[in-house]
PyMOL CGO cylinders between C-alpha atoms (Angstrom):
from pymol import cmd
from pymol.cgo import CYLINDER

trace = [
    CYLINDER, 119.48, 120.01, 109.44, 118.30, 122.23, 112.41, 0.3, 1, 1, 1, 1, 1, 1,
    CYLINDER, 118.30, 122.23, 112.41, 118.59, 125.84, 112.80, 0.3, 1, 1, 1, 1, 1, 1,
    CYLINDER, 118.59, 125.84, 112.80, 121.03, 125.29, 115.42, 0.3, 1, 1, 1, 1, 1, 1,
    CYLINDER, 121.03, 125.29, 115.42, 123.58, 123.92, 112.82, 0.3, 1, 1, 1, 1, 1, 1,
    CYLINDER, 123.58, 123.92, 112.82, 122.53, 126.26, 110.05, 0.3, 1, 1, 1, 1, 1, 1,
    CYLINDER, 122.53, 126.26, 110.05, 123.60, 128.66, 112.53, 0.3, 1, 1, 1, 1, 1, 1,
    CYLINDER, 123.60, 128.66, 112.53, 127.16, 127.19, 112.52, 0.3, 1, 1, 1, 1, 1, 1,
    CYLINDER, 127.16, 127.19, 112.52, 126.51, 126.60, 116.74, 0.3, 1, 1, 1, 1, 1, 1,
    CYLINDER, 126.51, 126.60, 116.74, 127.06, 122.88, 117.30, 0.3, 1, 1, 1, 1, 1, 1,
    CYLINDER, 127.06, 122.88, 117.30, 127.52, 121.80, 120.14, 0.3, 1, 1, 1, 1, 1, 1,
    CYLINDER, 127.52, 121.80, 120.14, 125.34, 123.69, 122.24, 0.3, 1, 1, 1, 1, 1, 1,
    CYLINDER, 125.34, 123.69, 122.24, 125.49, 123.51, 125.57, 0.3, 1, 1, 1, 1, 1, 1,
    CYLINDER, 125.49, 123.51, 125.57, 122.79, 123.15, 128.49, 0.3, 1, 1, 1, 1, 1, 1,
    CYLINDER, 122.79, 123.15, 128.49, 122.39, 126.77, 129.54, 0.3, 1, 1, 1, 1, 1, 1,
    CYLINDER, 122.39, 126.77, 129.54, 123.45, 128.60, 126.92, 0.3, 1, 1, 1, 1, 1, 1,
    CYLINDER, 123.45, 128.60, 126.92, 121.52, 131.29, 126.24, 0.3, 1, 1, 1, 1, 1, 1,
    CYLINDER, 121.52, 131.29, 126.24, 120.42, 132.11, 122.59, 0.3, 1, 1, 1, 1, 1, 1,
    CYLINDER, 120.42, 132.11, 122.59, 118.00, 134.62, 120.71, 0.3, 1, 1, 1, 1, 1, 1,
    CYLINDER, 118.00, 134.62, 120.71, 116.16, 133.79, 117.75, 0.3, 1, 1, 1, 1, 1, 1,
    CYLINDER, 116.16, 133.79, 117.75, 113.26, 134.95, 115.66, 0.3, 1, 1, 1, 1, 1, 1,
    CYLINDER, 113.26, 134.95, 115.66, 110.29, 132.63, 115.40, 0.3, 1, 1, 1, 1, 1, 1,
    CYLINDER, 110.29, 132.63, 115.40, 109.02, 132.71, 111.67, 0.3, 1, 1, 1, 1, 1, 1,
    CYLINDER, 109.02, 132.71, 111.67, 106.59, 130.59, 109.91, 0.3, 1, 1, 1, 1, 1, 1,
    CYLINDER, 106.59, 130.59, 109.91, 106.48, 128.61, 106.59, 0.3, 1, 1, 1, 1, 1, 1,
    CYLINDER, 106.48, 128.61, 106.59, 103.69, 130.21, 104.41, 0.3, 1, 1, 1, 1, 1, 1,
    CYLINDER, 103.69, 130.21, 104.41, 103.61, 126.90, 102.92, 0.3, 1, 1, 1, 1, 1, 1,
    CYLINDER, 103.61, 126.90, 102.92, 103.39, 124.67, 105.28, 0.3, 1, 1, 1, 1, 1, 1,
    CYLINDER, 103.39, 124.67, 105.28, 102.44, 126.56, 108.14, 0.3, 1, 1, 1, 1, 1, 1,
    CYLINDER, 102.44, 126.56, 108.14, 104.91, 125.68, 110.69, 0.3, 1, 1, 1, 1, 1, 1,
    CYLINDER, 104.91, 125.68, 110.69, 107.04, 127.92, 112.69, 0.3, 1, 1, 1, 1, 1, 1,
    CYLINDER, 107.04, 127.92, 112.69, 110.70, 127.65, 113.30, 0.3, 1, 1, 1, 1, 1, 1,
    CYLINDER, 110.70, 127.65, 113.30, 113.38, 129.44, 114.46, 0.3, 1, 1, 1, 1, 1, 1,
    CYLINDER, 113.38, 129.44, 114.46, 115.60, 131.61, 112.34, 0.3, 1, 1, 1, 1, 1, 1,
    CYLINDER, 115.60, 131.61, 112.34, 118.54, 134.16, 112.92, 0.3, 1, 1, 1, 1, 1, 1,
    CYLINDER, 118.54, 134.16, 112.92, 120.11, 132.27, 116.13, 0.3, 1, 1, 1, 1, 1, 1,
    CYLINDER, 120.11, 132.27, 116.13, 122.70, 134.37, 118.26, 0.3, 1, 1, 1, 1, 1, 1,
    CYLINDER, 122.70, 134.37, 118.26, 124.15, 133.15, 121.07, 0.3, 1, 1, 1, 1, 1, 1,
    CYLINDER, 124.15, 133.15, 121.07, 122.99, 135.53, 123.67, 0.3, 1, 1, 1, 1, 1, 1,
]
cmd.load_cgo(trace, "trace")
């Protein structure tokens, strides 16, 4: 599942707009994007 559907935004559109934060996975180390508004 991506952010963008854990965000309840499908189907996005090309253009929109959106803000996010960029946090990563102590873990694993990878960043991802969490807290997605449409702008």
């Amino acid at each position: 599942m991506s952010a963008v559907e854990r965000a309840g935004m499908r189907p996005l559109v090309e253009g929109q707009q959106l803000t996010f934060d960029v946090v990563t996975d102590q873990r694993k180390g990878k960043s991802s994007a969490e807290n997605l508004q449409s702008a």
